[in-house]
mmCIF file of the N, C-alpha and C atoms, coordinates in Angstrom:
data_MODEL
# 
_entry.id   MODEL 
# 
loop_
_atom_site.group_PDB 
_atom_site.id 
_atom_site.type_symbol 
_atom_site.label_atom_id 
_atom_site.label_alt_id 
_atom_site.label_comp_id 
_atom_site.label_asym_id 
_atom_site.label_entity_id 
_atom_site.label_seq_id 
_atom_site.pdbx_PDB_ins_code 
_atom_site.Cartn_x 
_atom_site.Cartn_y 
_atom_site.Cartn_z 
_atom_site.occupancy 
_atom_site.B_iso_or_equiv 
_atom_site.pdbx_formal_charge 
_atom_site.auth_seq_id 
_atom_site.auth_comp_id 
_atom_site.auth_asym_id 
_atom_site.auth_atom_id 
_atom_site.pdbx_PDB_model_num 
ATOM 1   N N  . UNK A 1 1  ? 130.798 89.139 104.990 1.00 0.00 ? 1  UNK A N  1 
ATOM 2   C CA . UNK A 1 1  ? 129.916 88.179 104.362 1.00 0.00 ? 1  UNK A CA 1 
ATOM 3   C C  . UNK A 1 1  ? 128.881 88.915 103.527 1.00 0.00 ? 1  UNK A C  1 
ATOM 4   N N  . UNK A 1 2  ? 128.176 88.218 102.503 1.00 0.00 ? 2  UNK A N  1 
ATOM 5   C CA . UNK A 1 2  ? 127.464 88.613 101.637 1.00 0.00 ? 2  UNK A CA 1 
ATOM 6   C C  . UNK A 1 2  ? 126.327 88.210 101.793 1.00 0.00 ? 2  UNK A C  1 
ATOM 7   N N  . UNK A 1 3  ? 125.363 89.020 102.092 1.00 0.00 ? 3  UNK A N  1 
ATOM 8   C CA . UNK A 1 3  ? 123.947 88.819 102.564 1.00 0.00 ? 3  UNK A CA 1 
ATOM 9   C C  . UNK A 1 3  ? 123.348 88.984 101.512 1.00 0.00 ? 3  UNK A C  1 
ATOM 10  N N  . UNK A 1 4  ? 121.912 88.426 100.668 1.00 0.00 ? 4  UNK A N  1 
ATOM 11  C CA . UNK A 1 4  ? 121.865 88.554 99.816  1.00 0.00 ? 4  UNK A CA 1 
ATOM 12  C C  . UNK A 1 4  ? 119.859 87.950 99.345  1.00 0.00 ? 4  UNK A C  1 
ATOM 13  N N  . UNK A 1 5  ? 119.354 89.092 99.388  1.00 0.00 ? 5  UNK A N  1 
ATOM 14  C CA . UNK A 1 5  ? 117.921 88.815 99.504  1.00 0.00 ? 5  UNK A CA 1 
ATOM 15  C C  . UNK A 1 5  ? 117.232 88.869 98.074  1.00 0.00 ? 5  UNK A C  1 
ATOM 16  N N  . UNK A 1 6  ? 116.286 88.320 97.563  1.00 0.00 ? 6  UNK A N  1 
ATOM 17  C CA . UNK A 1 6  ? 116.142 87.807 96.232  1.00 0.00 ? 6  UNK A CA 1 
ATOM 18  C C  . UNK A 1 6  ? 114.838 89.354 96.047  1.00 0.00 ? 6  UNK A C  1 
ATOM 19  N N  . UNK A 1 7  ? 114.968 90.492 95.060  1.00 0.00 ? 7  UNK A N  1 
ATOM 20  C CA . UNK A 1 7  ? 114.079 91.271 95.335  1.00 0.00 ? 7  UNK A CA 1 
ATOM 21  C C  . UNK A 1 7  ? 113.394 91.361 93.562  1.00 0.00 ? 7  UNK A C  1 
ATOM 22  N N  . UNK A 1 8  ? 113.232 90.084 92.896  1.00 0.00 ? 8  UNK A N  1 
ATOM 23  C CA . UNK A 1 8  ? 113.050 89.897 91.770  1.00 0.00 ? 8  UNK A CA 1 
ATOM 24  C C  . UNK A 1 8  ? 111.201 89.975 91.741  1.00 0.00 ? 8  UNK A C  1 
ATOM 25  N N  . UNK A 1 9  ? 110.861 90.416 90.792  1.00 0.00 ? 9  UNK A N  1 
ATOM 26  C CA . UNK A 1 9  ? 109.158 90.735 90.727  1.00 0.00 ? 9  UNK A CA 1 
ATOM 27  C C  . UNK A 1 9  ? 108.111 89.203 91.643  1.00 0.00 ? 9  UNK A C  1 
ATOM 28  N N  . UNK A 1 10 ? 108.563 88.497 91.854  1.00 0.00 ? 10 UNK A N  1 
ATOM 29  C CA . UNK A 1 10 ? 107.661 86.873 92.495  1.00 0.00 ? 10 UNK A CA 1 
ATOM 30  C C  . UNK A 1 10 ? 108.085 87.147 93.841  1.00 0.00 ? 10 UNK A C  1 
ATOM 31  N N  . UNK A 1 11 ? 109.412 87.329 94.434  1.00 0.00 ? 11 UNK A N  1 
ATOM 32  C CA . UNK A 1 11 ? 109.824 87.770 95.843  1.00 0.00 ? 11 UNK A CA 1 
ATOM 33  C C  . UNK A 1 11 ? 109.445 88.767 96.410  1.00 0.00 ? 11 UNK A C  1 
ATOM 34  N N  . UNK A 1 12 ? 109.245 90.612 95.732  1.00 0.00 ? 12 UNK A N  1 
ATOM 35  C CA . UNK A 1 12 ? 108.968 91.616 95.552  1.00 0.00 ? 12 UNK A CA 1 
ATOM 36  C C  . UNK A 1 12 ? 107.502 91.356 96.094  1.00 0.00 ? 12 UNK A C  1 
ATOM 37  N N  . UNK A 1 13 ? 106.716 90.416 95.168  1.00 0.00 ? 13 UNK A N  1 
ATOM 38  C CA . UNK A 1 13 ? 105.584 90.342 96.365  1.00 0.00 ? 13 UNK A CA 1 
ATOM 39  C C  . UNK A 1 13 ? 104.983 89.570 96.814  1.00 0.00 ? 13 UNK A C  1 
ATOM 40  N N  . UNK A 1 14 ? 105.905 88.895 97.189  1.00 0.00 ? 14 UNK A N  1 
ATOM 41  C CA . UNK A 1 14 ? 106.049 88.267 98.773  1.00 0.00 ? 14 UNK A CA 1 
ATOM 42  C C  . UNK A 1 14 ? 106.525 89.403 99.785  1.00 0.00 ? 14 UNK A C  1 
ATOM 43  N N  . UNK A 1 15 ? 107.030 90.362 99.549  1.00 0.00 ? 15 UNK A N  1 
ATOM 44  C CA . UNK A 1 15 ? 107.376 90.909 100.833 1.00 0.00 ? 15 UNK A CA 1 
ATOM 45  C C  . UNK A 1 15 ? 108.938 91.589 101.123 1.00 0.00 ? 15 UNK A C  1 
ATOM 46  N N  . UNK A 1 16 ? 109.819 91.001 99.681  1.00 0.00 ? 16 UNK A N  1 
ATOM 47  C CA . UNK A 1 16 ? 110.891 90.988 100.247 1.00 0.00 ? 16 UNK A CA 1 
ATOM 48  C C  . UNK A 1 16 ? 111.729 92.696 100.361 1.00 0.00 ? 16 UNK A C  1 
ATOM 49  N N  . UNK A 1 17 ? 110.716 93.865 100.273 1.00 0.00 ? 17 UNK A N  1 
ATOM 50  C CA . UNK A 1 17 ? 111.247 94.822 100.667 1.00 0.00 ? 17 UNK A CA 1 
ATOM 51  C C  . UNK A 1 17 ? 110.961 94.765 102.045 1.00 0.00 ? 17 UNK A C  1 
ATOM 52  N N  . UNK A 1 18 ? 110.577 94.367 103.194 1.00 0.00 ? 18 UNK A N  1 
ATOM 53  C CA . UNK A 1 18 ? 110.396 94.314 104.018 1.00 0.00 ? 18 UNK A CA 1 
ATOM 54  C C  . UNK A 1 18 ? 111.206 93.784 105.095 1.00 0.00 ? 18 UNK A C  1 
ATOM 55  N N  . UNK A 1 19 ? 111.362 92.487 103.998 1.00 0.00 ? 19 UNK A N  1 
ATOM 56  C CA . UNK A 1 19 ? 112.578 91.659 104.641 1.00 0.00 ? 19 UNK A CA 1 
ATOM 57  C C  . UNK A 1 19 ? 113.885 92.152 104.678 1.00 0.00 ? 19 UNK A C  1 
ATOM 58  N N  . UNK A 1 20 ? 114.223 93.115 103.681 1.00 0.00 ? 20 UNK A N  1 
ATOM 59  C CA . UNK A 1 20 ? 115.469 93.948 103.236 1.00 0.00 ? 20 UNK A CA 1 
ATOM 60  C C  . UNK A 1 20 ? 115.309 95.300 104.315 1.00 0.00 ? 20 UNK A C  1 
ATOM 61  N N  . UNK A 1 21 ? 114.341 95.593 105.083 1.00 0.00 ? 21 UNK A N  1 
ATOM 62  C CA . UNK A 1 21 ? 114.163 96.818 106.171 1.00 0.00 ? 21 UNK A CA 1 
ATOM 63  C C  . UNK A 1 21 ? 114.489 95.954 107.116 1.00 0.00 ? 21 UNK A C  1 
ATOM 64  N N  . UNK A 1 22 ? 114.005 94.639 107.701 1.00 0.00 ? 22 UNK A N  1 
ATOM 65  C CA . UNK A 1 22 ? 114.140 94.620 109.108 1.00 0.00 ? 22 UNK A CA 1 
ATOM 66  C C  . UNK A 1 22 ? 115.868 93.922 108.773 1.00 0.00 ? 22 UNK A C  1 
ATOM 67  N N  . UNK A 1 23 ? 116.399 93.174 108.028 1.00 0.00 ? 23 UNK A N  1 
ATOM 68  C CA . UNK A 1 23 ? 117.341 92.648 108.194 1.00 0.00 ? 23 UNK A CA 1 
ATOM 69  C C  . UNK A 1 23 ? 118.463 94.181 108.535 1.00 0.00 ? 23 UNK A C  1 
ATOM 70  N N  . UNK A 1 24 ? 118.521 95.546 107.644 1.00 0.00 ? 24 UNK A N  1 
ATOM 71  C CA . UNK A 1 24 ? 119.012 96.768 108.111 1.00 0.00 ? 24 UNK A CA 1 
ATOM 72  C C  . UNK A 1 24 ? 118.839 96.788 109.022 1.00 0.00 ? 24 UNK A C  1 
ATOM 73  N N  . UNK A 1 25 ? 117.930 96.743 109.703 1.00 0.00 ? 25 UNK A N  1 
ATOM 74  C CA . UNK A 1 25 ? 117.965 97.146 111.014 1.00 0.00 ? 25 UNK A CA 1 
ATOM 75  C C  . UNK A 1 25 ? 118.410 96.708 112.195 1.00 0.00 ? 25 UNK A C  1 
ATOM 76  N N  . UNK A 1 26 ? 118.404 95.376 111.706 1.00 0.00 ? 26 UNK A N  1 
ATOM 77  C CA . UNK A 1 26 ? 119.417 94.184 112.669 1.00 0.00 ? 26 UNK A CA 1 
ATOM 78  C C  . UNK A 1 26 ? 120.635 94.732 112.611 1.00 0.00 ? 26 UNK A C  1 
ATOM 79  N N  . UNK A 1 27 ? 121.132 94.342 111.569 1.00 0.00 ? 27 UNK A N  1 
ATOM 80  C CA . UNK A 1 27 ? 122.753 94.764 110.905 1.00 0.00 ? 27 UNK A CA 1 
ATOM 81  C C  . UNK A 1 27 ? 123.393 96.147 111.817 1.00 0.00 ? 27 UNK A C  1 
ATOM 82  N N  . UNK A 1 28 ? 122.423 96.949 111.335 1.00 0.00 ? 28 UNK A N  1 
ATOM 83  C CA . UNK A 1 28 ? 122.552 98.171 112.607 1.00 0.00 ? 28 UNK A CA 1 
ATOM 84  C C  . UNK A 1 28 ? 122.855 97.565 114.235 1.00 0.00 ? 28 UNK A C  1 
ATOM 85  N N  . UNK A 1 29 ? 121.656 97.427 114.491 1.00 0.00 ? 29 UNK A N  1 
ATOM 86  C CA . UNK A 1 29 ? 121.654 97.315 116.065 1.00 0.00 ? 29 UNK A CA 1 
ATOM 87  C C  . UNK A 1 29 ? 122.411 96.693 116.525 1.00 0.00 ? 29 UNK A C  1 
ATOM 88  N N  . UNK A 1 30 ? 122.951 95.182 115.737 1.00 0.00 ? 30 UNK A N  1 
ATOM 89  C CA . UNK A 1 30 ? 124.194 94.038 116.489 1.00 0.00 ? 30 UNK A CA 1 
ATOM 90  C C  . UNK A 1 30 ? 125.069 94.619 115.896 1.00 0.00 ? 30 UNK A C  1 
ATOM 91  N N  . UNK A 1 31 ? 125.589 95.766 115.283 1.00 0.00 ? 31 UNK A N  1 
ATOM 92  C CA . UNK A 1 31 ? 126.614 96.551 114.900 1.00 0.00 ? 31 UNK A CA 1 
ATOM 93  C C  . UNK A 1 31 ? 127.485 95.484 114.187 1.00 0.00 ? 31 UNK A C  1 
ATOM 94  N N  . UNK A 1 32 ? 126.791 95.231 112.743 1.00 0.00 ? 32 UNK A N  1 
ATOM 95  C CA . UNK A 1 32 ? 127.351 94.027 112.038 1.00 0.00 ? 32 UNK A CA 1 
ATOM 96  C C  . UNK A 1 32 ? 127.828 94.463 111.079 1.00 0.00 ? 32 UNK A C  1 
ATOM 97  N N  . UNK A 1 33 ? 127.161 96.108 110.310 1.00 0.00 ? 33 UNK A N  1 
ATOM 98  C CA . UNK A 1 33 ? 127.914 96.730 109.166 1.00 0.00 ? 33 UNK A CA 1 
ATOM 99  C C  . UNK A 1 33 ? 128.701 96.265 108.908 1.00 0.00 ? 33 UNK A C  1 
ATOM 100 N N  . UNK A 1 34 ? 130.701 96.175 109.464 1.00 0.00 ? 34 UNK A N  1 
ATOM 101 C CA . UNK A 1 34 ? 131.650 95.820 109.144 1.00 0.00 ? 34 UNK A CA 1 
ATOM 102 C C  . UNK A 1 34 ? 131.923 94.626 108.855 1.00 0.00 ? 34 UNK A C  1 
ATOM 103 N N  . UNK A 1 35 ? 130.977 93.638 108.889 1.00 0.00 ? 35 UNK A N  1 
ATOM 104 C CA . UNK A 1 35 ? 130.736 92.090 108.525 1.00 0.00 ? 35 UNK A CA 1 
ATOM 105 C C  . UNK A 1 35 ? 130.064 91.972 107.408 1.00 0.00 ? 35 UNK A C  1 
ATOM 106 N N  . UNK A 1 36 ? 128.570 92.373 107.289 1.00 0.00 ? 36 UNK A N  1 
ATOM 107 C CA . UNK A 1 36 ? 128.071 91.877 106.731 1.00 0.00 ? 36 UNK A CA 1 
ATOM 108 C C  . UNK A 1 36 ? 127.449 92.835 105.685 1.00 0.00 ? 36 UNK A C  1 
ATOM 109 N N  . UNK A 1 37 ? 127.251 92.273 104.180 1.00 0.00 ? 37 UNK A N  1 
ATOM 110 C CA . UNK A 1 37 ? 127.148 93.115 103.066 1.00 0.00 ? 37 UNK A CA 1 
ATOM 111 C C  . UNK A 1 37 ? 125.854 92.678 102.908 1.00 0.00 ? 37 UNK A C  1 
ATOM 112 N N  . UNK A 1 38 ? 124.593 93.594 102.703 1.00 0.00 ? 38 UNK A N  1 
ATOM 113 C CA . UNK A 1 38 ? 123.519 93.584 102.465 1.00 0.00 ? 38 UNK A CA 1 
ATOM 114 C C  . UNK A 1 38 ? 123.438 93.575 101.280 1.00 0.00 ? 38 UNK A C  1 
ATOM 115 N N  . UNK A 1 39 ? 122.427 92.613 100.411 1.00 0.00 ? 39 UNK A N  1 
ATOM 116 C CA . UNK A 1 39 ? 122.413 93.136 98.872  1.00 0.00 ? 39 UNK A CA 1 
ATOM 117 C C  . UNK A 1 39 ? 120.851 92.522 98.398  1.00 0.00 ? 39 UNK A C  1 
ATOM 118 N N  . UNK A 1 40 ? 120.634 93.481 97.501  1.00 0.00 ? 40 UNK A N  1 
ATOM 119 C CA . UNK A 1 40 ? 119.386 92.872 96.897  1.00 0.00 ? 40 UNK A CA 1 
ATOM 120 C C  . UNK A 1 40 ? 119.768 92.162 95.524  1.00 0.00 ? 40 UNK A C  1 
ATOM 121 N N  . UNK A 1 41 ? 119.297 91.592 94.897  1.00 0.00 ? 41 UNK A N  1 
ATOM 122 C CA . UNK A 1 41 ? 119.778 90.101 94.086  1.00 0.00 ? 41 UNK A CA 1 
ATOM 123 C C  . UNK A 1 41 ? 118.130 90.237 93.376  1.00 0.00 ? 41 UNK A C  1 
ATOM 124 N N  . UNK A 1 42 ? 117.960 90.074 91.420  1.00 0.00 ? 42 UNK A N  1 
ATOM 125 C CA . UNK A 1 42 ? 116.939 89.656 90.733  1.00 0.00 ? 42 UNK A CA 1 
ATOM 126 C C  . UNK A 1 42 ? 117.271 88.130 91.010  1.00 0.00 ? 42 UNK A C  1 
ATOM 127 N N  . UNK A 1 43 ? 115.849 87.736 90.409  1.00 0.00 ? 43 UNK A N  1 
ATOM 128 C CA . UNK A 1 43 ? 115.991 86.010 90.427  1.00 0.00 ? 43 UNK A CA 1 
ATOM 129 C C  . UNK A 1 43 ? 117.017 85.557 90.780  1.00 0.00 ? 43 UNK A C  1 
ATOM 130 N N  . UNK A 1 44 ? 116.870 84.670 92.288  1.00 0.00 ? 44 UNK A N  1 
ATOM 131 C CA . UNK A 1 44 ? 117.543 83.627 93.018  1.00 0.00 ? 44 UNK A CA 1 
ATOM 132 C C  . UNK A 1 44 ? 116.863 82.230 91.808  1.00 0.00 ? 44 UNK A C  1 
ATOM 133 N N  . UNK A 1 45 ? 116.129 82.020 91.098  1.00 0.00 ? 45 UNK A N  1 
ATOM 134 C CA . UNK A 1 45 ? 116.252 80.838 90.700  1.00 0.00 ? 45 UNK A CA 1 
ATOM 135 C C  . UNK A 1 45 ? 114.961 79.840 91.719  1.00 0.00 ? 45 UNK A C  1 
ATOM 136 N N  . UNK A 1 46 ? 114.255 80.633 92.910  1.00 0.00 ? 46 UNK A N  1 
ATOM 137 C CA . UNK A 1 46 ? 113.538 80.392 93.890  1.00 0.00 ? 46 UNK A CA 1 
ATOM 138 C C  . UNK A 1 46 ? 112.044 80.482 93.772  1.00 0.00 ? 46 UNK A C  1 
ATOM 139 N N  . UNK A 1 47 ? 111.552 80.695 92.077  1.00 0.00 ? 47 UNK A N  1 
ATOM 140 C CA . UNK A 1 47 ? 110.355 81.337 92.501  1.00 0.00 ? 47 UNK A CA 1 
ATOM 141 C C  . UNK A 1 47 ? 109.271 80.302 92.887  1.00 0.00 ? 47 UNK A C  1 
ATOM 142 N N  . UNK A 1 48 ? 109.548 79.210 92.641  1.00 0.00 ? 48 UNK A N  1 
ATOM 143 C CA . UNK A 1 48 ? 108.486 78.308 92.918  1.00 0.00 ? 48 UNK A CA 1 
ATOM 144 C C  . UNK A 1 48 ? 108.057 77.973 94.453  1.00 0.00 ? 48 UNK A C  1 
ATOM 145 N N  . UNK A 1 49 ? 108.708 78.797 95.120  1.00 0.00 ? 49 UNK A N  1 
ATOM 146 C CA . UNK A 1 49 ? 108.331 78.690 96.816  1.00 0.00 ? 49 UNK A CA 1 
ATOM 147 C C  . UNK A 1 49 ? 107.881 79.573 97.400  1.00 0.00 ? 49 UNK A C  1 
ATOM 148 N N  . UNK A 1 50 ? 106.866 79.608 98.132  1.00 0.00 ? 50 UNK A N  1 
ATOM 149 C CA . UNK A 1 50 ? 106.679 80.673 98.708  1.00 0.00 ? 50 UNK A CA 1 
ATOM 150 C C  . UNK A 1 50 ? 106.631 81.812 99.236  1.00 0.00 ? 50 UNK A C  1 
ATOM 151 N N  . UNK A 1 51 ? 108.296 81.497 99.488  1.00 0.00 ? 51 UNK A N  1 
ATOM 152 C CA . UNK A 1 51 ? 109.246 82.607 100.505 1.00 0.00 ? 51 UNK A CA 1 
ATOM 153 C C  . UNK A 1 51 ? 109.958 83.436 99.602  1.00 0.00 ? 51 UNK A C  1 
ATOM 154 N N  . UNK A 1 52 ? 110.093 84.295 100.382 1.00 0.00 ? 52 UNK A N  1 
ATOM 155 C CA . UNK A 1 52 ? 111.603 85.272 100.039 1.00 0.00 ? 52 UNK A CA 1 
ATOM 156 C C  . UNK A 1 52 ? 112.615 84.568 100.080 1.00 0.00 ? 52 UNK A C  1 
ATOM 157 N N  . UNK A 1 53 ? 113.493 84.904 98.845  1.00 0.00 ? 53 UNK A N  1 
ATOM 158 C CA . UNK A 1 53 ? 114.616 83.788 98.981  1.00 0.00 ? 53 UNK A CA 1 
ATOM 159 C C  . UNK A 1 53 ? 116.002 84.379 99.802  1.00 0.00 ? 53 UNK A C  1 
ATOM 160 N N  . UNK A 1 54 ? 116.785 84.382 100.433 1.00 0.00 ? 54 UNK A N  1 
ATOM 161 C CA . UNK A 1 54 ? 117.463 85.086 101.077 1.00 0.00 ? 54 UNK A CA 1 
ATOM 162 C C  . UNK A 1 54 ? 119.205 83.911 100.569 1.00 0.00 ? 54 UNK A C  1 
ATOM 163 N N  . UNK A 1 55 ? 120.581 84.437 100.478 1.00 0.00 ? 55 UNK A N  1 
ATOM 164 C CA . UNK A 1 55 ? 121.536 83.676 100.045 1.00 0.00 ? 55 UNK A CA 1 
ATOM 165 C C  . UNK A 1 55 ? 122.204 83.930 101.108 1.00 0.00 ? 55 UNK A C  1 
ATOM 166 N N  . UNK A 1 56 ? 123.159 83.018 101.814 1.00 0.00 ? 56 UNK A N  1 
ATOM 167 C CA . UNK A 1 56 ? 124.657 83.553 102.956 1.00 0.00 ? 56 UNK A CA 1 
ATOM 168 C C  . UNK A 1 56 ? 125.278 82.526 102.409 1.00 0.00 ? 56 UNK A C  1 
ATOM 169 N N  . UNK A 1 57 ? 126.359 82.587 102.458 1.00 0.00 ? 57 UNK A N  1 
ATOM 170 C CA . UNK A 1 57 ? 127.445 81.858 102.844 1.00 0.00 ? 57 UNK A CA 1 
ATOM 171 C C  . UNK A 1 57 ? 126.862 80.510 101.164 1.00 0.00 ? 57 UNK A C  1 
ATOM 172 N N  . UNK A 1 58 ? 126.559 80.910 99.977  1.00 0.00 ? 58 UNK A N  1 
ATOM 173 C CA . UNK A 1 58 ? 126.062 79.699 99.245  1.00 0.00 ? 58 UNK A CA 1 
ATOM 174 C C  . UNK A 1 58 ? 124.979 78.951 99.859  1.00 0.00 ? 58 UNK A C  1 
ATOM 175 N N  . UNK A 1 59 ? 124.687 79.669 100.798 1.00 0.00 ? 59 UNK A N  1 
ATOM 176 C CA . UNK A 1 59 ? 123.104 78.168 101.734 1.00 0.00 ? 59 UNK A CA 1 
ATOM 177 C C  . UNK A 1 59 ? 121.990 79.197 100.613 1.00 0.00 ? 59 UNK A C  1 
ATOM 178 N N  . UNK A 1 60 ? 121.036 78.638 100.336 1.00 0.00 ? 60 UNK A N  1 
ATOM 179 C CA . UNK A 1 60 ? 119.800 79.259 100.291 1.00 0.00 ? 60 UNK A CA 1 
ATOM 180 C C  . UNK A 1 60 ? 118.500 79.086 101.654 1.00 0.00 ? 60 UNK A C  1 
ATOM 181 N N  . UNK A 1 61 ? 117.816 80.184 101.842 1.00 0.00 ? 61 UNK A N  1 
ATOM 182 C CA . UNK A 1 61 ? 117.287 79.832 103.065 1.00 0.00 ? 61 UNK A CA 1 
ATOM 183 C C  . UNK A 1 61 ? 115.894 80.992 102.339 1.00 0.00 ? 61 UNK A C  1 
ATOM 184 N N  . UNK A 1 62 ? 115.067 80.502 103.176 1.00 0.00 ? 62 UNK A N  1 
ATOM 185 C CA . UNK A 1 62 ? 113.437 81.338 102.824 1.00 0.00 ? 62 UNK A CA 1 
ATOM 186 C C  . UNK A 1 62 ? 112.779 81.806 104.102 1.00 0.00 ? 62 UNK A C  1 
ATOM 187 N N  . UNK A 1 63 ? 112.562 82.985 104.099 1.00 0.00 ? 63 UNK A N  1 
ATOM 188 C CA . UNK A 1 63 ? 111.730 83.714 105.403 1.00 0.00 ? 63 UNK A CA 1 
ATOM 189 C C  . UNK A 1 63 ? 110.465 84.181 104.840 1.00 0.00 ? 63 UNK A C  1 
ATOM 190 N N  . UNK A 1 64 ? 110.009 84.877 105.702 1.00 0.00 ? 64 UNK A N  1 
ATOM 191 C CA . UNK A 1 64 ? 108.251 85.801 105.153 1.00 0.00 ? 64 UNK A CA 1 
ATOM 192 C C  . UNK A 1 64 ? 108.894 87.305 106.099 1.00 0.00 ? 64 UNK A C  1 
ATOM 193 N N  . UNK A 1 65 ? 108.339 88.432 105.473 1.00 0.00 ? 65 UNK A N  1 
ATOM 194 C CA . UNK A 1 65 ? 108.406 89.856 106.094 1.00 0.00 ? 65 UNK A CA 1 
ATOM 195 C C  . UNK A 1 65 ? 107.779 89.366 107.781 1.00 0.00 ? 65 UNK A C  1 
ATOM 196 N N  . UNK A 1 66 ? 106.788 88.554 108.235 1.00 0.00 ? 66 UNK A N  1 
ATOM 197 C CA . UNK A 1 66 ? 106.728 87.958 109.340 1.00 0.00 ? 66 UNK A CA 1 
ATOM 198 C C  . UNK A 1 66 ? 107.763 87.250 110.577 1.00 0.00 ? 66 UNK A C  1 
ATOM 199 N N  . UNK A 1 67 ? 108.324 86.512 109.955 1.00 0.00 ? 67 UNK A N  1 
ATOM 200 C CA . UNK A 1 67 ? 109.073 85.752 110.490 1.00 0.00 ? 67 UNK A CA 1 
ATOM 201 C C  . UNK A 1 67 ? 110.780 86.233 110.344 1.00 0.00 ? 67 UNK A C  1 
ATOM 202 N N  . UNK A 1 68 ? 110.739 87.450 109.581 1.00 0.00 ? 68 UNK A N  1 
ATOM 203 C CA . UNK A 1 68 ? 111.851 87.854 109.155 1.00 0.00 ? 68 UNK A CA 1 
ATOM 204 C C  . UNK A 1 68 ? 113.137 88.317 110.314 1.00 0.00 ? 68 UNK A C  1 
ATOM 205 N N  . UNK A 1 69 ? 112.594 89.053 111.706 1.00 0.00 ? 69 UNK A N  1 
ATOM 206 C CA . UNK A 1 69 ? 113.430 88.983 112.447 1.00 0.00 ? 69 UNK A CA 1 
ATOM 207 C C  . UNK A 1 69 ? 114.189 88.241 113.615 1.00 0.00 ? 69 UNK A C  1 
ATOM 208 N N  . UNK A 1 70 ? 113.084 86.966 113.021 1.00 0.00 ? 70 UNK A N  1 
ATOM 209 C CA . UNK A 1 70 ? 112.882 85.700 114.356 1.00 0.00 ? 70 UNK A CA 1 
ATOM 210 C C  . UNK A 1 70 ? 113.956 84.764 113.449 1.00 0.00 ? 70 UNK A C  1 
ATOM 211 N N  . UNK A 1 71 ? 114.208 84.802 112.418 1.00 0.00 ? 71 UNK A N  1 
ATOM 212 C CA . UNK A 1 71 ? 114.946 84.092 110.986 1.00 0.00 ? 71 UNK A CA 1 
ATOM 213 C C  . UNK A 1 71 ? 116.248 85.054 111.604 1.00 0.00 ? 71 UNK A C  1 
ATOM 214 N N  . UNK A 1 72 ? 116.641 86.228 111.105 1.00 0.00 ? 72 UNK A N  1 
ATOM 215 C CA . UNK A 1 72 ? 117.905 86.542 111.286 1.00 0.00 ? 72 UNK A CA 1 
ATOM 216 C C  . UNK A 1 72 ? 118.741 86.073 112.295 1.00 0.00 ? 72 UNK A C  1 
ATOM 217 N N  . UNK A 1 73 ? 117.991 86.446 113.901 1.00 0.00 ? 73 UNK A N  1 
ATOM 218 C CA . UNK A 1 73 ? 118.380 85.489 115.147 1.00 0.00 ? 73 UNK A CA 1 
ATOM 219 C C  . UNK A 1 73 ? 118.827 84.267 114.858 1.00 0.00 ? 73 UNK A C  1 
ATOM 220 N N  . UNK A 1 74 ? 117.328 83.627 114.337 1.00 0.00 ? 74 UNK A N  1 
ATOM 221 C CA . UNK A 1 74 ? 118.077 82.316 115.268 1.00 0.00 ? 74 UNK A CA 1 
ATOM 222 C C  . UNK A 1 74 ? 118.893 81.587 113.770 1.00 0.00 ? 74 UNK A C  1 
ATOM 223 N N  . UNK A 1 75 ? 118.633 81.827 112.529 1.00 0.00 ? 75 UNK A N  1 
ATOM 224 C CA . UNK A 1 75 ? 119.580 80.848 111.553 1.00 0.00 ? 75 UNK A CA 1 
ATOM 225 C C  . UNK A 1 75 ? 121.024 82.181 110.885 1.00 0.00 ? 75 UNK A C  1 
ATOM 226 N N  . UNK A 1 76 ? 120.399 83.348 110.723 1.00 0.00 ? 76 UNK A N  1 
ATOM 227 C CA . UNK A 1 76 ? 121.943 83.912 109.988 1.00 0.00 ? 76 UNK A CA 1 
ATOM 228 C C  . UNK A 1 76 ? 122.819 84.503 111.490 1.00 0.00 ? 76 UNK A C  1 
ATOM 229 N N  . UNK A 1 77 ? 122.605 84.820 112.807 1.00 0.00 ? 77 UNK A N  1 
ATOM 230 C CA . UNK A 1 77 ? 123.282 85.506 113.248 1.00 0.00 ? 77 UNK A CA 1 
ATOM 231 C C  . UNK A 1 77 ? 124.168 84.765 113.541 1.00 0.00 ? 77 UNK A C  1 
ATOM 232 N N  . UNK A 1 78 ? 123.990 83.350 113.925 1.00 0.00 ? 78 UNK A N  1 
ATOM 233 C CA . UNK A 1 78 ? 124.912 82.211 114.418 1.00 0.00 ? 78 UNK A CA 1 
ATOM 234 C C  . UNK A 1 78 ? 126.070 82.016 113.137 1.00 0.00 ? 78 UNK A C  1 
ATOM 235 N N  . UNK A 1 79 ? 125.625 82.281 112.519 1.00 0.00 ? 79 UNK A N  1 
ATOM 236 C CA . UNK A 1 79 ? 126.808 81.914 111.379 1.00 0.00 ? 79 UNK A CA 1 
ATOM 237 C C  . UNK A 1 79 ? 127.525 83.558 110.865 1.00 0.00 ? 79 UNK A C  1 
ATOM 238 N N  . UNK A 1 80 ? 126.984 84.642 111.427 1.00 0.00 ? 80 UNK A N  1 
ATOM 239 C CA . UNK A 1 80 ? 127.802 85.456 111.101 1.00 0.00 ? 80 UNK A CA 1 
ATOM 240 C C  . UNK A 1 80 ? 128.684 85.981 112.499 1.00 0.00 ? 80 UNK A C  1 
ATOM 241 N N  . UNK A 1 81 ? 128.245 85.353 113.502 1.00 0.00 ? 81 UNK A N  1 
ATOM 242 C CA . UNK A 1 81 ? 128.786 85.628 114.458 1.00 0.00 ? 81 UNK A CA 1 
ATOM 243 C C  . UNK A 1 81 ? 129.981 84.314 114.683 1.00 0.00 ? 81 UNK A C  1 
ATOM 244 N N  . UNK A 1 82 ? 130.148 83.324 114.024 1.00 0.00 ? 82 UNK A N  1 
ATOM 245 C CA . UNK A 1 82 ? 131.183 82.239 113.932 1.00 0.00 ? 82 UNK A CA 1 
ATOM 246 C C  . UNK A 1 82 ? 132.655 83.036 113.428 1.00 0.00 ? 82 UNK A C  1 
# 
């Protein structure tokens, strides 16, 4: 699967190098490498929201460098673990 975090100058600071460290580090630890393709992405088309824009599976979904490893759990792992 194609993971896919928006690291365009409006996301950038929001945070989303941050969000692009802890999601690695997940990927690592649930030993997901062979699943899942990390990518950084200019403009998602998202900037008018707050969040980091993050893409799976065509869903769009928005986290903060905060909430970023409490987000992988509980909304992308369930669907990469399907």
């Amino acid at each position: 699967m194609e993971l896919k975090v928006c690291v365009g100058s409006s996301c950038h600071l929001r945070g989303s190098e941050m969000v692009v460290q802890t999601f690695q580090q997940i990927i690592e630890k649930e030993k997901l490498s062979s699943r899942v393709e990390l990518k950084g992405s200019f403009c998602m088309g998202e900037c008018t929201e707050e969040d980091v824009s993050v893409h799976l599976n065509g869903q769009t979904y928005r986290t903060t460098p905060e909430e970023a490893e409490s987000f992988f759990y509980s909304q992308l792992l369930p669907l990469l673990r399907s």
